[in-house]
N, C-alpha and C positions, 0 to 999 in steps of 0.2 A: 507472665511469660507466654501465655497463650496468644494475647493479641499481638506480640513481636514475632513470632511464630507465622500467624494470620498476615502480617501487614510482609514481614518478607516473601509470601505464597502470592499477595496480592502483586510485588512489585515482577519479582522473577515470572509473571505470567504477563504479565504487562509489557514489560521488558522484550518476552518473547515475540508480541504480536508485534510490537514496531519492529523488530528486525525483520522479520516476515515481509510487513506491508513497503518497508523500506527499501526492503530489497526488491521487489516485485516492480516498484517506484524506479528504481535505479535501471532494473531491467526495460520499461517501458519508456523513459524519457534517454536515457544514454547506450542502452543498448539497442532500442530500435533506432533510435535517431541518429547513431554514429557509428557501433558497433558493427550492426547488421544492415545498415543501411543499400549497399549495395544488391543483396540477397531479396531485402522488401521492393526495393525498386522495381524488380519484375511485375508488381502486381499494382492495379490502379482501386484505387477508393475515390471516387465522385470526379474523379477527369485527373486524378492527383498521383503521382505513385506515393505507395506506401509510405517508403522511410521519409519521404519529406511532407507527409502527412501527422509521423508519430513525432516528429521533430517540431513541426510548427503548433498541433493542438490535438494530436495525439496523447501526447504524455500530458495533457493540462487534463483530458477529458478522466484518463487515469489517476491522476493526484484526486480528483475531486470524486471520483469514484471510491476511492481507498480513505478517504477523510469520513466517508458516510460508512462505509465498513466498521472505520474504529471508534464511531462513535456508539455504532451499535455492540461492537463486542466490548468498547467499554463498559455498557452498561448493563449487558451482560456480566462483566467481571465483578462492578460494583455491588452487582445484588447478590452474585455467590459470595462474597467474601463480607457481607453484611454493612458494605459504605454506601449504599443505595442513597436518596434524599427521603 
């Protein structure tokens, strides 16, 4: 009963951190690239405005940013909840 216990704490924290990362994701690639795109425009990044910075490799530079996050607090997770390798 203890490990079912363990393995639900493991998923609902799990669970948590992608919605998190997800959301952050969603923020980065459709709310700067379309949402607020007008607003980043104001500002130039390497000769580029912004929103069509976050549009074209903005939000790629973010996903791969956010991939290296949860691979760390995966395994972070793994080893509190004793799934480590």
């Amino acid at each position: 009963m203890d490990d079912k216990k363990n393995a639900e704490a493991y998923w609902k924290e799990n669970l948590r951190y992608l919605i998190i990362l997800l959301s952050i994701w969603f923020l980065a690639s459709y709310g700067a690239g379309i949402l607020f795109r007008e607003a980043l425009n104001e500002f130039r990044l390497g000769g580029f405005k912004l929103g069509f910075w976050f549009a074209q490799q903005g939000s790629i530079y973010v996903f791969v940013i956010l991939i290296v996050v949860y691979i760390r607090l995966m395994n972070k997770l793994d080893k509190k909840y004793g799934y480590d390798e």
